[in-house]
N, C-alpha and C positions, 0 to 999 in steps of 0.2 A: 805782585802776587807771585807765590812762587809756582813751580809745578804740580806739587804733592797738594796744593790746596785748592787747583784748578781740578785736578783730578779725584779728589774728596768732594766737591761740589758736584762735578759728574756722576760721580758713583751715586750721593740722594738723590737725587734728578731722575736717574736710570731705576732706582727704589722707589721713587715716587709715584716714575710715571708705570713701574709693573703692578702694583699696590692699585691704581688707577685701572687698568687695565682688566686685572684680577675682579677687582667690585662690579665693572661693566658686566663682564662674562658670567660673574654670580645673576646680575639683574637681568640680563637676556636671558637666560636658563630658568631663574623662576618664572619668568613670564611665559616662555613653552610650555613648561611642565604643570602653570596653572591652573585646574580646572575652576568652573564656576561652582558656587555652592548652590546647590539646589534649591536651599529655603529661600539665599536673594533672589534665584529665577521666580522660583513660585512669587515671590513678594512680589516682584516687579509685577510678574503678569498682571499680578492681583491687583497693581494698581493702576495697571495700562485698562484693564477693563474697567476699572471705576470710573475712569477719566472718558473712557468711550460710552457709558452708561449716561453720564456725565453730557455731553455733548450731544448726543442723540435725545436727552429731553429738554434741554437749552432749543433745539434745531425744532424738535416740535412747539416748543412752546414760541421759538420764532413763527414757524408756517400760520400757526394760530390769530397771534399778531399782525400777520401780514395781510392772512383774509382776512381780520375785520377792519384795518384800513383802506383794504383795496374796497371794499365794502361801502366804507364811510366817505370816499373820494368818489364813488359811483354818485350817490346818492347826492354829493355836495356839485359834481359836475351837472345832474338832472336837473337842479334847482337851479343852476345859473342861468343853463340852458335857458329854460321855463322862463325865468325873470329878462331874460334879454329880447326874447320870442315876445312879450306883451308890452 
């Protein structure tokens, strides 16, 4: 290889990697100077509260559940009780 083609390979290299460089510095810049759009906030919230709407009647309709089995185990304990007591 001669000189002038080792230093022609340098030279794209040193183009390549400013061009590299260049597109990071665009990408870190847009990301600063991004704001959020208002409407995906609004949307988001809107769907953070659905999913908490969501979840609080799932949680009630657990507790519901729960007492009527703690309910139905009282009642099934009483009866063993009973049966073992005669």
């Amino acid at each position: 290889m001669s000189t002038s083609h080792r230093i022609q390979k340098q030279s794209k290299l040193d183009r390549a990697r400013q061009r590299l460089e260049n597109a990071v510095e665009i990408l870190e810049v847009s990301l600063v100077t991004k704001t959020p759009n208002n409407n995906d906030v609004d949307h988001d919230n809107q769907d953070l509260r659905q999913q908490i709407d969501d979840l609080k009647r799932q949680n009630t309709e657990f507790d519901e559940a729960k007492r009527i089995i703690a309910a139905r185990l009282d009642r099934t304990i009483d009866r063993l009780r009973l049966a073992i007591t005669e």
